[in-house]
MARBATOR-282420 format. One record per atom (N, C-alpha, C): z, y, x. Coordinates in pm, whole numbers, plus 50000, padded with zeros to 5 digits. Example, Ala and Ser with C-alpha at 12.3 -4.5 7.8 and 13.67 -1.06 7.14 Angstrom:
REM MARBATOR-282420
507804943151319 507804955051230 507804967051320 507084977551285 507144989451367 507875000351290 
REM end
This chain:
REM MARBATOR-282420
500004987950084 500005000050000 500005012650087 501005013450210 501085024550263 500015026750363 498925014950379 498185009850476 496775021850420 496925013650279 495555020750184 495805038750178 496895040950184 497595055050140 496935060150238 497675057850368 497005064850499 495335063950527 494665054150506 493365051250528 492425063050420 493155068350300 492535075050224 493125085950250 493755088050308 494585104650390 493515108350502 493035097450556 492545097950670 490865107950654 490765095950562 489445097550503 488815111750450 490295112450341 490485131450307 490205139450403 491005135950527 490875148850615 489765149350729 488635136450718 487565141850781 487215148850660 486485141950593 485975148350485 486025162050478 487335171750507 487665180550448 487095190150609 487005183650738 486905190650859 484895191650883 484765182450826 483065178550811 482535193950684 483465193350575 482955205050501 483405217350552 484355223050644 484435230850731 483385236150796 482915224850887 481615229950987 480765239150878 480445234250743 479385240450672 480015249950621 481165253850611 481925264550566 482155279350651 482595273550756 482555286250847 481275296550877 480525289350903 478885295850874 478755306450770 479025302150666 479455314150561 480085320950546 481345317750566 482305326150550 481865341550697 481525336950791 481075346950878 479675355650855 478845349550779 477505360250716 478095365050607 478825364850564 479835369450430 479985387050480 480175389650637 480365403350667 482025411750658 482635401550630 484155411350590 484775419150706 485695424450714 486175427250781 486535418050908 486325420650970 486815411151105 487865404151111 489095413751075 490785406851053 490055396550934 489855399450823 489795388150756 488835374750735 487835376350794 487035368650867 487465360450969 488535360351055 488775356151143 490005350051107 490685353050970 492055347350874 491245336250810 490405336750767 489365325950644 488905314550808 488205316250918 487495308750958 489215296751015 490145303251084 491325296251122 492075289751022 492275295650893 492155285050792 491845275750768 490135275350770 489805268850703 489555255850797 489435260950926 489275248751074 490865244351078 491895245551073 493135241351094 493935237450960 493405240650857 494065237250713 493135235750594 492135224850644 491245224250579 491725222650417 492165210950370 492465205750267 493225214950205 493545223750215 494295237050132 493245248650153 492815252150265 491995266250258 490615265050206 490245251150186 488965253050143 488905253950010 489935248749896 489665248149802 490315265949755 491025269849815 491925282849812 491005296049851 490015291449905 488475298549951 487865298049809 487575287049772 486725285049632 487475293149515 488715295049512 489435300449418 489255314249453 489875323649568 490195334349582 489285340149732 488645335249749 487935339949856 486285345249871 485785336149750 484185339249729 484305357449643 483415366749706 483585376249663 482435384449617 480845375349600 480005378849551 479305368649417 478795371549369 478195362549283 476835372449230 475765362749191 474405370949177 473735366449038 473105374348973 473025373548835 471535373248852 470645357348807 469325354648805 469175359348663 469545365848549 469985364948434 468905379848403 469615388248517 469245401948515 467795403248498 467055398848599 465825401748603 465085395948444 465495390948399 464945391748213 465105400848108 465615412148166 466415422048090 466445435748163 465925443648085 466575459448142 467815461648131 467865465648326 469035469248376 469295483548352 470745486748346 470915499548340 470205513548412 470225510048511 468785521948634 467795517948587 467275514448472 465685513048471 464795509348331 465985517748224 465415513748138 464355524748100 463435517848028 461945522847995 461955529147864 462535544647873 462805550547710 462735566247743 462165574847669 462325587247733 463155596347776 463705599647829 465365609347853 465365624147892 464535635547855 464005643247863 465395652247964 466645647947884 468075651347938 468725646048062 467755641048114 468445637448262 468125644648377 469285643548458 468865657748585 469225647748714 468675655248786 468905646848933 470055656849011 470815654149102 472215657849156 471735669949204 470855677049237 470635694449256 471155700749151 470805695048979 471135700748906 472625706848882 473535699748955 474985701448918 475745706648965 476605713648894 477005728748913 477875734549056 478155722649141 478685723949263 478225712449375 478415714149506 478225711249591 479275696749588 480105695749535 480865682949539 480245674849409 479635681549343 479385671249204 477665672249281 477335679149323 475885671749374 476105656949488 477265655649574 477725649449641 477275634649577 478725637749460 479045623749434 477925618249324 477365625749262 475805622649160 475025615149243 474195622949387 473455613749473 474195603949509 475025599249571 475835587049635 475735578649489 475805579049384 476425570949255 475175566649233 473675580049187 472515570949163 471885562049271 472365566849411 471285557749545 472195549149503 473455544049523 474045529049485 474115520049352 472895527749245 472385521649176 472765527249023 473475536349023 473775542648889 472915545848780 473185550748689 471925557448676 472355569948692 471055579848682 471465598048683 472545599248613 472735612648624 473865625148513 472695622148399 473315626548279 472305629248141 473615640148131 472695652248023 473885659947968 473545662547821 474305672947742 474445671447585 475355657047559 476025656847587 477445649047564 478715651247495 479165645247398 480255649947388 481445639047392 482335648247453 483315634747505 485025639847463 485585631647372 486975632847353 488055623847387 488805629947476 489595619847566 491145613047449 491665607947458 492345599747359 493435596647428 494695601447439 495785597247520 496735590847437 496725588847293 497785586447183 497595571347196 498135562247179 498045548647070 497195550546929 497515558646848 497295559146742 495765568646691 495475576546812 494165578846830 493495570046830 494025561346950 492615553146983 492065544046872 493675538046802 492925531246705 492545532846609 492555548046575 491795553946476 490455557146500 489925556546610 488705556446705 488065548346697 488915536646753 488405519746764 487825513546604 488355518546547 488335512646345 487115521546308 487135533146341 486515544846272 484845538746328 484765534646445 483535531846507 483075518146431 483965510646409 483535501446325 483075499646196 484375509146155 484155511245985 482125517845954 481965530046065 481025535946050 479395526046087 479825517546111 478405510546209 477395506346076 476095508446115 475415507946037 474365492946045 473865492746161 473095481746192 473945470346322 474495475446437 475165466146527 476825474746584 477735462246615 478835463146695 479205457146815 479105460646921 478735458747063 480235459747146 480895449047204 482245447747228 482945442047359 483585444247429 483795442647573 485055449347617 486305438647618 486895438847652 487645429847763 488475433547893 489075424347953 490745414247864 491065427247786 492065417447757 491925423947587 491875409747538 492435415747342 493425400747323 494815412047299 495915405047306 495835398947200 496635388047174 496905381947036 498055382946953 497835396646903 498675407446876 498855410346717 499475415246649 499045421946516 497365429146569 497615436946607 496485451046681 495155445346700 495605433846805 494335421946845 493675414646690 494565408246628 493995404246515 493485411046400 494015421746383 493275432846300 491705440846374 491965433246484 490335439346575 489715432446472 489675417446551 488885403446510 488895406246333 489595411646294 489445409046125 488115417746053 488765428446139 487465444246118 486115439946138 486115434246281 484655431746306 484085418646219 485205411046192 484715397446104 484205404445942 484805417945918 484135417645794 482795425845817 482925433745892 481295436745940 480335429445906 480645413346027 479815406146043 479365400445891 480635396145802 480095395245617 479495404045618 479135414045637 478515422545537 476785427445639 476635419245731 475645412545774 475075422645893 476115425545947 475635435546112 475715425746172 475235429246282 475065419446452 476125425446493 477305413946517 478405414446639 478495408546705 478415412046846 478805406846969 480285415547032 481195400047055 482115407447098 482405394547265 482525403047356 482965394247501 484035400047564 484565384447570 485805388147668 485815380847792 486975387247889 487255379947995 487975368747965 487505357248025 488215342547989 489725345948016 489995348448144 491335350248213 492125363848161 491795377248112 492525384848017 492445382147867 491635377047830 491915374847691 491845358147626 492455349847779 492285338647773 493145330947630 494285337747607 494595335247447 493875335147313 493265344247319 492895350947199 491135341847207 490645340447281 489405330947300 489845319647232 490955316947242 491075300647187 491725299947085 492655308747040 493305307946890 493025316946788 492115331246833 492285338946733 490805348446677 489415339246785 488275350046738 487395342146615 488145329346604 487715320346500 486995325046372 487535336046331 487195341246195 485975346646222 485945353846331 484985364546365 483485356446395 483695343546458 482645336046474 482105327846340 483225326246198 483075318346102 482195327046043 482665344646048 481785355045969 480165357846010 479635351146117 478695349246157 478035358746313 479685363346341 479405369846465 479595362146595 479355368546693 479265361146806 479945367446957 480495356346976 482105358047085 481535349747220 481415355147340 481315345847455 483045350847590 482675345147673 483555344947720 482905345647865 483115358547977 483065360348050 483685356348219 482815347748262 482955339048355 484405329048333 484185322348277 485215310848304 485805304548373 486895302348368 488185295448464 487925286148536 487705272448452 487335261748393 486915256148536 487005246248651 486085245048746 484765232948689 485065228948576 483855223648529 482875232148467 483095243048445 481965252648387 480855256448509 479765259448466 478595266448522 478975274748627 479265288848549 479555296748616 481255300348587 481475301548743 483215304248656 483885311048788 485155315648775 485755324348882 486995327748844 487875323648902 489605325848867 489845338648950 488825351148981 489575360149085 488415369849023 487115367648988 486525377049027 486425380448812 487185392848789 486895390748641 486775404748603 486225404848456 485585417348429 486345425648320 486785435348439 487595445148401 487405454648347 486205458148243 485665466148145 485975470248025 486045478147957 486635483747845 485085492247758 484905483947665 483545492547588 483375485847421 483285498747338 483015490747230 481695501947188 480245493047137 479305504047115 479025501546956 478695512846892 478895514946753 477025516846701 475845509646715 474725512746683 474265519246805 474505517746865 473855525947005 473915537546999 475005544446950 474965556946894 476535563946962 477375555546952 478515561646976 479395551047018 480175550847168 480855547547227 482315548747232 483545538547249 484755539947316 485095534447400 485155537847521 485725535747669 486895538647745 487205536147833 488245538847933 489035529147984 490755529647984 491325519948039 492255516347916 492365517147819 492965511047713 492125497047664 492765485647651 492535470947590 492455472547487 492835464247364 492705460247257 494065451847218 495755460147177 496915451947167 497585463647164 498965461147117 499975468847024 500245475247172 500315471547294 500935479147408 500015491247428 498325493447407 497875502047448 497785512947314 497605508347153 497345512647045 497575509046927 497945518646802 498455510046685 498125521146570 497985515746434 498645528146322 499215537946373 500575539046478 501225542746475 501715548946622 501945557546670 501935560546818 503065557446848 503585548846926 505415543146957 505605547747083 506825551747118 507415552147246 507225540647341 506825527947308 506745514647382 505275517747429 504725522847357 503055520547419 503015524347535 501795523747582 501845527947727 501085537247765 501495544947891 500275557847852 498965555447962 497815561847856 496685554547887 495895566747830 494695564747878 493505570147859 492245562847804 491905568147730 490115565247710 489615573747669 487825574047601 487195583747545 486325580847473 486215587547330 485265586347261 483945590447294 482395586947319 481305595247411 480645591647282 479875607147269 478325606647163 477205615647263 476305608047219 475275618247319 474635604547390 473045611447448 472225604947561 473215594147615 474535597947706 474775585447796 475025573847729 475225571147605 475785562347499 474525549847540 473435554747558 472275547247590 472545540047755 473195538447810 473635535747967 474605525547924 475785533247869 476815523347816 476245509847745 475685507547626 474415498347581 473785491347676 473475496747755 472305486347826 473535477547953 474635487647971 475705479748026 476035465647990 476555467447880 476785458047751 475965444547773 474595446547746 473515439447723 473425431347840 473395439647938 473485431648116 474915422548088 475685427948067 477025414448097 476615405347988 476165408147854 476235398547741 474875386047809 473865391347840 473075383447866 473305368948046 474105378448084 474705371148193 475935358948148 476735363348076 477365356947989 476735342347905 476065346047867 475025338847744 473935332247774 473225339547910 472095334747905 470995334847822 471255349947748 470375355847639 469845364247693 468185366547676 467765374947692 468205387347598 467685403447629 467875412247487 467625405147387 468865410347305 468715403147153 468025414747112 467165407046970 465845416146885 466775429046823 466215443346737 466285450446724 466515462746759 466655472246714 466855484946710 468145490446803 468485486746917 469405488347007 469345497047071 468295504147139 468555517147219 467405530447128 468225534247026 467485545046958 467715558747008 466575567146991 466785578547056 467765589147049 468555590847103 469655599447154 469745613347128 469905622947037 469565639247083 470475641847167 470695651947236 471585660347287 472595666347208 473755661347202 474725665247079 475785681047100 476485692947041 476885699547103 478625696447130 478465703947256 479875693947347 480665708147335 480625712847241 481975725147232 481855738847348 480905737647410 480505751347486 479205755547547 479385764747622 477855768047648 477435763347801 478295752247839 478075744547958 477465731947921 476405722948046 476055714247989 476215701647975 477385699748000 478175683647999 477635673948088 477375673748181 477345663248276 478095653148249 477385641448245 477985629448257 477705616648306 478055607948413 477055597148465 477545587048429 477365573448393 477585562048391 477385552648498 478795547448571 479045538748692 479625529148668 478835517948756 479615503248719 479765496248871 480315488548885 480535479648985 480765467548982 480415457649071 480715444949060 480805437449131 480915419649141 480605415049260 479275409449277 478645414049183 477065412649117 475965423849231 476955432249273 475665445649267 475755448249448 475135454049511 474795451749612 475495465649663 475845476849613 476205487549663 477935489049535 478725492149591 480355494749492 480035509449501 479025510949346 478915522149313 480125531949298 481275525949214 482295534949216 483305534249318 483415527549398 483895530149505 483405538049607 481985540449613 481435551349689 481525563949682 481405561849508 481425577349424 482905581749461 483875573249410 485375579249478 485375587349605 485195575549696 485335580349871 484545591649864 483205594849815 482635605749863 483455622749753 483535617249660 484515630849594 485685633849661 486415622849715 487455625049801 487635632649935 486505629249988 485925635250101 485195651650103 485055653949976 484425667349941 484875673849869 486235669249807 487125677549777 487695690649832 487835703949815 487915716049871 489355722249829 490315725649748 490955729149644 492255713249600 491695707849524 492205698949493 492045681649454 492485677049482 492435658449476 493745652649382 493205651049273 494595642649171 494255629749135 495285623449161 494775609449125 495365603549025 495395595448953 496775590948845 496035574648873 496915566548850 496815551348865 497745543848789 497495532548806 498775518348792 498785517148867 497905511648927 497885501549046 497305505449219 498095511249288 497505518749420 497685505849514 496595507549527 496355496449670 494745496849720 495065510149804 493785515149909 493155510750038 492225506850093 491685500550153 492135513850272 491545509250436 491775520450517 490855531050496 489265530950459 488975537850464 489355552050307 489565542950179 490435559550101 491395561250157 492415550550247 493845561050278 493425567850335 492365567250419 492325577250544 491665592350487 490735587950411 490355600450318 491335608050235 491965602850210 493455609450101 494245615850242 494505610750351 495245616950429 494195629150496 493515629250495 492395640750599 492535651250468 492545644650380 492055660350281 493485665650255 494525657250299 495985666350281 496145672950376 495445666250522 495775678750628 494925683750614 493235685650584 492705696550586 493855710850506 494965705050419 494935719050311 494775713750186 494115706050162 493715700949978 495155695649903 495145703149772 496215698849723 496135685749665 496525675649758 496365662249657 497535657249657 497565650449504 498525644049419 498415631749381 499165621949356 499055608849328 500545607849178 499825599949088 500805598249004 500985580748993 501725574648978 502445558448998 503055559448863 503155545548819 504815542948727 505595541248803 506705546748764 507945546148825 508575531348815 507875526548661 508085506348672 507145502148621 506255495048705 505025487248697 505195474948649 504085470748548 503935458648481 503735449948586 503145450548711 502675435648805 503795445448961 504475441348963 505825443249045 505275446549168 504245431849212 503965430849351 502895439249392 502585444149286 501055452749319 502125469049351 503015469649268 503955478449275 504455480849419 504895473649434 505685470549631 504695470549694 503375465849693 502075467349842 501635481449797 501845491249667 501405502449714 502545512449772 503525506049772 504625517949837 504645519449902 504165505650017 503795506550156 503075514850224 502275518850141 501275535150187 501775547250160 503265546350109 503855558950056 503835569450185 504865563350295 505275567150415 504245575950508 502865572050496 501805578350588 501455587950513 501105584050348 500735595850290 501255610650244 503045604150228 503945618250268 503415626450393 503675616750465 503835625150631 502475636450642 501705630150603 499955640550587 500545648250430 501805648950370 501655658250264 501005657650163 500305645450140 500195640950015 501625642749887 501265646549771 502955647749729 502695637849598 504085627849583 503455613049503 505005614249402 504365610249297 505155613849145 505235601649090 506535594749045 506895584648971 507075588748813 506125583848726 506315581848614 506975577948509 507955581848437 509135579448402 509065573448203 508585577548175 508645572147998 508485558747973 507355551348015 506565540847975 506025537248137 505055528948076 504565520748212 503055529148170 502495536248284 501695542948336 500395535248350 499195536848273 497925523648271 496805542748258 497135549348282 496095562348249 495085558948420 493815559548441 493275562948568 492025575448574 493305584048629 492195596348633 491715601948803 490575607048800 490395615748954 490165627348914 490705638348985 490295656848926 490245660049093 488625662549110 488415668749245 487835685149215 488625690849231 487925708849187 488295711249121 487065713849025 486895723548932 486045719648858 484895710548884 484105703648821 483375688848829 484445679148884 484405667348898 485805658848877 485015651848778 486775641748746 485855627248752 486695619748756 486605604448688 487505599648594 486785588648514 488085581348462 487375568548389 487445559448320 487465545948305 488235533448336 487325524448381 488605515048396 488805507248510 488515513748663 488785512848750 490135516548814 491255511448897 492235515248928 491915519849096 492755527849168 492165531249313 493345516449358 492085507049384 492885497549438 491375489049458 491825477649568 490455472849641 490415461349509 490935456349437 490245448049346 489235453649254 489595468649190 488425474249110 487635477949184 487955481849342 486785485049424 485965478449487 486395462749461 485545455149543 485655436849468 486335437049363 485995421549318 485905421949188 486315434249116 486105432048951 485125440948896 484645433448789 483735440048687 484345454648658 483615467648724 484275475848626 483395487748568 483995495748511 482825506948412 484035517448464 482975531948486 483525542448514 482635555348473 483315567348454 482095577348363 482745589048496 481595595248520 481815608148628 481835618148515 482275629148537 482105641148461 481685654248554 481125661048541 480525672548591 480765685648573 482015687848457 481495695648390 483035705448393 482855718548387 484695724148421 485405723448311 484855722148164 485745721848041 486165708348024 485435696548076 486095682248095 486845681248188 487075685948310 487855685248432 489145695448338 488925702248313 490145713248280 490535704348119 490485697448073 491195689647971 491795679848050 491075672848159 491855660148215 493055666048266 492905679748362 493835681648431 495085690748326 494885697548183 495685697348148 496735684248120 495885676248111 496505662048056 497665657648163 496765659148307 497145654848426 498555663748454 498725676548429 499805682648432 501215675648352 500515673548191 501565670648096 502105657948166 501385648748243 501975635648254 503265638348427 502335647448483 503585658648625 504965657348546 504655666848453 506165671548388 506785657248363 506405648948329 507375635048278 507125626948372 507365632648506 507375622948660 508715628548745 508905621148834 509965628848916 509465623649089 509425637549159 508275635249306 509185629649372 508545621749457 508975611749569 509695623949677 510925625549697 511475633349870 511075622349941 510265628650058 509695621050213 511215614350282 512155626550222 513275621750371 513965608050286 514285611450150 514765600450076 514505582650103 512795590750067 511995576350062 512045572250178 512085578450290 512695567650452 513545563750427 514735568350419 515325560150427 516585549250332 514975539450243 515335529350173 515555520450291 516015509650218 516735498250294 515675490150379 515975482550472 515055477150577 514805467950469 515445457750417 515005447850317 514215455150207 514145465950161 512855470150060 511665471650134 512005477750265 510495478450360 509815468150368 510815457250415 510665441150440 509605434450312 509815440350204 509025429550079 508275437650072 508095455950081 506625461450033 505575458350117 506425455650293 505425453950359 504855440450333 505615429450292 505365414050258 504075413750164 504415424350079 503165426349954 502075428850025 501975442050111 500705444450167 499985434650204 500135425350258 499835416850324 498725410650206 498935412650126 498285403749995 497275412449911 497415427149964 496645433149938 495135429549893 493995426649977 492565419649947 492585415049865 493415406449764 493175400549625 494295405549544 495065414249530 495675420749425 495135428849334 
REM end
């Protein structure tokens, strides 16, 4: 018995040193960073039987979509847009910046005649979220990473299930792994009503395509191709309700009407068909757009950015670094989740010593702890360069905003952290425009006042054992 045991131990561990040789090869045209390239190849030659399958889980960091080329992609759809401008057009030298960097890495242009209302309540949004539904005339277009299985969550699935009776096209997709509940106990109705639910890359290692790391962190619901809700709010009683509660959490999204609504759509369509393995489904999906009025006599800039481990350039991670970098005045950031690669810390620290007033806002208590502790670890450098960093005190903090100037913000559903910048599906909207920057940053103020700022001398000196675990976290950084 113990004879056979060992002989099949044995066996395991060529086996496992033989798929090595063919492993390392890759893992080194892969291009990563050197430190971690050189962590994956010693792995995987000295601990085969654990790092290789721990590679397959958390280490593959591209995947390529043969899916696409059957379908217009977002840069290239074939419709007229009389409203689109190329990055000269925009009204400063930092928003021409980050426009070129966003369309060369595959964006599409600015479009303007937009109108965009940002939504910080619970009880907005889901008066937003319903209202877009209630109103849909021909299709309901749906994409979320997580729809909890919630009161909130099930009154989604109910809304869109009576749609679907009353005989619109619904497509609604989720991430297997955020809305891995609600896939299996609760979109039932919605599929009985004759709509249609897939599930975005799967867990599963018997599935096709599947990925326990790399998942799509998107937030979009489209109403007829006409009118959009986005940002970083889910679909569950924690982000939105009837009712605005002290428990919710504070968060952002935005209602968008106008031209870009047509970007958002063809977004949609690219993940659904990757998903599905559907080409465009038939009808009336990208109808013509006017230019809608956006409340002033400016012209609303707005771009639509996505990223993935699909796309060959991290559009919004470029667009960040380069606003960051051309920031003059001011840099605000608001997050959950901070965990910066070297090259934004280093940009966040240059623009504090140039002079730039930059700000960082945190929860003061974070839903994922450890992501919490590997960003504190960057607290220390970014004081010292005068960065000044604000703990969030009411609720747990899910808002992600950027305010560079005067006329460049971001926001969607990217966090400044290397997983939205470099392994998850995500959607992000640039703004251009000073009456959208000057709403975020009123916003951005109100959320100051209900923070309390980090003292530099304080924050040294916490305990060697708190240093001890934030620095433990860092370490884990690349896949957090």
């Amino acid at each position: 018995m113990y004879e056979l045991w060992d002989n099949a131990l044995l066996a395991l561990s060529i086996a496992g040193y033989i798929f090595a040789l063919f492993l390392v090869p890759r893992v080194i045209l892969e291009r990563r960073h050197p430190s971690a390239t050189l962590a994956w190849m010693l792995a995987i030659i000295f601990l085969p039987l654990v790092s290789i399958p721990l590679y397959y889980l958390i280490g593959v960091r591209r995947i390529q979509r043969h899916i696409r080329a059957k379908i217009a992609a977002s840069s290239s759809i074939d419709y007229p847009l009389d409203h689109r401008v190329s990055p000269p057009e925009l009204p400063s030298a930092a928003a021409e910046q980050v426009g070129k960097v966003l369309k060369a890495a595959g964006s599409p242009p600015p479009v303007t005649g937009n109108r965009v209302s940002f939504l910080t309540k619970g009880d907005e949004a889901y008066d937003a979220v319903h209202t877009l539904i209630s109103e849909a005339k021909d299709h309901l277009h749906a994409e979320f990473f997580i729809l909890d299985a919630d009161v909130v969550g099930k009154r989604f699935v109910q809304a869109l299930a009576a749609r679907a009776r009353e005989g619109l096209r619904v497509r609604l997709l989720l991430d297997d792994i955020g809305s891995w509940r609600a896939l299996r106990t609760m979109v039932r109705p919605l599929r009985d009503a004759g709509g249609e639910v897939a599930a975005f890359l799967p867990a599963l290692p018997l599935q096709r395509r599947r990925s326990a790391h790399l998942r799509n962190h998107r937030k979009l619901l489209v109403s007829d191709g006409r009118k959009a809700f986005t940002g970083g709010m889910n679909i569950g009683k924690k982000y939105m309700g009837p009712r605005a509660t002290d428990s919710q959490w504070r968060d952002l999204s935005a209602l968008i009407e106008g031209p870009a609504v047509t970007d958002l759509q063809a977004l949609f369509l690219d993940d659904w068909a990757y998903a599905t393995d559907q080409p465009e489904p038939p009808g009336d999906l990208f109808p013509e757009l006017s230019p809608v009025d956006c409340g002033s006599h400016m012209p609303c800039y707005l771009q639509v950015a996505a990223s993935g481990p699909d796309r060959p350039f991290k559009a919004i991670y470029h667009g960040a670094f380069t606003a960051f970098t051309a920031a003059r005045r001011r840099l605000w950031i608001e997050t959950p989740y901070f965990v910066p690669d070297e090259a934004i810390l280093t940009a966040l620290r240059n623009a504090a010593l140039r002079g730039v007033d930059v700000r960082l806002i945190v929860p003061a208590a974070s839903d994922l702890r450890i992501v919490s502790y590997a960003g504190r670890s960057y607290f220390n450098e970014l004081l010292a360069a005068g960065v000044r960093i604000y703990l969030y005190r009411p609720t747990n903090l899910h808002s992600k905003v950027l305010i560079i100037d005067q006329d460049v913000a971001g926001i969607g559903s990217p966090n400044v952290d290397i997983r939205s910048f470099f392994l998850n599906f995500e959607l992000g909207l640039f703004l251009y425009d000073f009456r959208r920057v000057e709403e975020l940053a009123t916003i951005f103020r109100e959320d100051l006042s209900r923070s309390d700022e980090i003292d530099p001398e304080a924050f040294a000196r916490r305990s060697r054992a708190q240093r001890l675990l934030e620095d433990s976290c860092r370490i884990l950084s690349p896949i957090l």
